[in-house]
N, C-alpha and C positions, 0 to 999 in steps of 0.2 A: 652389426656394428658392435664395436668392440664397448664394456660399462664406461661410462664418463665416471672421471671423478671430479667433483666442480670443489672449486671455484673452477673454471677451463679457460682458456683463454683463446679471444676471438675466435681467430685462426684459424687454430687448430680443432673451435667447435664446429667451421663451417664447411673445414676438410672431411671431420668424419662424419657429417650430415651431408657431403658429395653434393656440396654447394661448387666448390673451386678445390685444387690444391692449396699447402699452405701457403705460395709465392704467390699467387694470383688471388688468394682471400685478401691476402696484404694491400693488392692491388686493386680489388672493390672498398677494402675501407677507407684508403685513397682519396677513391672517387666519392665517397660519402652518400655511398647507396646502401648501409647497413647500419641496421637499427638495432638498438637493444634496448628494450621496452618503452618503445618511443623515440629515443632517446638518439642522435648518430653515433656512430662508435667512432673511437681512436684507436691508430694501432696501438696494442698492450692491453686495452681494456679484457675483462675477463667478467663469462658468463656464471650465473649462478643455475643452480636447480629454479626451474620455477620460472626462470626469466622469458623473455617473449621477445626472439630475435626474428627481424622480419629484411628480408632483402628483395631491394627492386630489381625485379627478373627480367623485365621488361629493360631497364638499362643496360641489364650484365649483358643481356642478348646483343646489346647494340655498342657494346664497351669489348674488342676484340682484344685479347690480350696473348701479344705474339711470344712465342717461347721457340729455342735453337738452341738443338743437341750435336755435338760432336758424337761420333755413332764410332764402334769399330767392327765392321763387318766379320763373322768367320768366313770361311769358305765354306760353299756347301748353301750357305744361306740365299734366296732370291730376295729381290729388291722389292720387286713387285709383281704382283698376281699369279702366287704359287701355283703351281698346277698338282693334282694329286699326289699327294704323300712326298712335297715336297713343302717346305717351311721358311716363309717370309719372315720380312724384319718385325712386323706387328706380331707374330707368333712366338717370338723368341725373347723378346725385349720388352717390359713394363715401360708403355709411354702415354700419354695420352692419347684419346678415341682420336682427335684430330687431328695428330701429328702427323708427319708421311716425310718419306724417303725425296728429298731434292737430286734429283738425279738420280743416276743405276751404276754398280758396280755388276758386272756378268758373274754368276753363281762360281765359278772356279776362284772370281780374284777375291779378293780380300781387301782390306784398309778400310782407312778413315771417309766415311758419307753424311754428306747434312741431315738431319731431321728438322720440319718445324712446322709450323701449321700458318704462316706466314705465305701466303701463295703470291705473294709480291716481289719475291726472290726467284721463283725457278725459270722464269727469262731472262733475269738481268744473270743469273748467276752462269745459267747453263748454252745463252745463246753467243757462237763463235765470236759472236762482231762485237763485244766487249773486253774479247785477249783479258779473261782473267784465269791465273794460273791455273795449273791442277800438277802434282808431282807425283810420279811414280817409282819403284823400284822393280826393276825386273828382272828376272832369272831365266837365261834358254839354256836350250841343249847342247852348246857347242860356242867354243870358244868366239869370242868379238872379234873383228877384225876393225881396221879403220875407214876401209872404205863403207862397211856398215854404218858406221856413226856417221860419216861425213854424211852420205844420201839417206838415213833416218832424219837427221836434223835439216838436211833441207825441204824436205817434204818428199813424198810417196806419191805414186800413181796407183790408185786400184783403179777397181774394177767399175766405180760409179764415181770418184772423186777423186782429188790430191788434198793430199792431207796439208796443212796452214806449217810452216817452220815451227821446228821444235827448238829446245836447249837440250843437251841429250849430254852424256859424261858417263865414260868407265867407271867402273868402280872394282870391278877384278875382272878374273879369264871369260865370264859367261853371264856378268850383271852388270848393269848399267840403270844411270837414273836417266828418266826424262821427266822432261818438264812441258806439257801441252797449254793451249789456249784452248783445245777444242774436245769435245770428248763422243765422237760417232760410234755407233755398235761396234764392240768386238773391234775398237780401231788401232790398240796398240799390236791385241794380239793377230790381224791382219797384214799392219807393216810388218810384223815378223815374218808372217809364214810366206810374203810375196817374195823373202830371199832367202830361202830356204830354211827359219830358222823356226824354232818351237818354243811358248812359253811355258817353263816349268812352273813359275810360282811370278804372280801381278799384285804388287802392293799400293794403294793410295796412300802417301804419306803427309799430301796438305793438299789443301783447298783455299787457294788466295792465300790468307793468312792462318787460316785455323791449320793448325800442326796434330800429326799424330800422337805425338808427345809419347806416355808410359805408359800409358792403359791398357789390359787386356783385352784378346779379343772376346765378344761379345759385349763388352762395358762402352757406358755410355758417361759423356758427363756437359751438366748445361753452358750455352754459351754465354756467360755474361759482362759486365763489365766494359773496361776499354778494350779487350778484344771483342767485343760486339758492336761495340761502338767505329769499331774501324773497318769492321767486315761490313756493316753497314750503310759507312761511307762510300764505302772500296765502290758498294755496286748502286750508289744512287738514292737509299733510302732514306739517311740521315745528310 
């Protein structure tokens, strides 16, 4: 741990003593489960040398404090349970122990994926029978035609399922966006290849409301505010 120089304050003493990060220290003094020398703390307050900060652990245990990353995948990277000498989202990205991948992006594609440690989201988020969006961009080998769009968007026959109606739209000779409610293995790049077509490059560009926005890949950033507050909504939470 890096020397303290005191006065310090709350926070940021309980971040570098890996009590909480600084959001969620914010978030125990809150709740009025930290002391300093006796004493509760307020946010602001600030520790001295010498002081006797003590925190009820047994609360913080029982005080879950949900946190939600907009993630931007590279390619290359797996979602979940790399296999040798291959590199998941936890390998690459500074997140917390408890966070984890809401859903899977297939190691070729790329874009935007939730993180959160909130396990209360990955069925309202990920299960069909709530048509909540997800949007992509895609690039094949070979020029679009319209009867492609028309029978993408109305849904697909494979080999174990029909894929639910899309929103699907050109965007030049060989990309197009679509728009899913559903997201089955390998299921964009399936309805390709069942009419002969190849995905060069599979981008997630939003998820309900959270947008890819300008971030590069590998960058992440928290979800808060009133777009959390409506992503929230969206799926039953708030």
């Amino acid at each position: 741990m890096e020397n303290i120089k005191y006065p310090i304050r709350i926070n940021r003493y309980l971040a570098l003593n890996n009590y909480a990060s600084r959001r969620e220290a914010d978030g125990l003094i809150a709740r009025k489960i930290v002391k300093i020398n006796g004493k509760i703390a307020e946010i602001g307050d600030k520790v001295n040398e010498g002081d006797q900060v003590e925190v009820d652990m047994e609360t913080k245990q029982k005080l879950k404090i949900y946190r939600y990353f907009a993630y931007i995948k590279p390619r290359g990277i797996v979602t979940h349970t790399p296999e040798k000498e291959q590199q998941g989202i936890k390998e690459v990205t500074d997140i917390p122990q408890d966070v984890f991948p809401v859903g899977r992006l297939d190691r070729e594609s790329h874009g935007l994926i939730i993180l959160s440690n909130d396990g209360r989201i990955t069925d309202k988020l990920l299960n069909p029978e709530f048509d909540h969006e997800k949007e992509y961009i895609v690039r094949v080998n070979k020029s679009i035609t319209n009867i492609f769009l028309k029978v993408m968007e109305r849904g697909v026959q494979l080999e174990d399922f029909k894929t639910k109606p899309s929103k699907i739209k050109k965007l030049a000779d060989k990309e197009f966006k679509i728009i899913l409610t559903e997201g089955k293995k390998h299921q964009i790049r399936r309805m390709c290849t069942n009419f002969g077509f190849e995905v060069a490059d599979l981008k997630r560009v939003r998820v309900m409301n959270i947008k890819l926005g300008t971030m590069g890949k590998g960058k992440k950033r928290e979800i808060i505010g009133e777009e959390l507050n409506n992503f929230l909504k969206s799926i039953g939470i708030r």
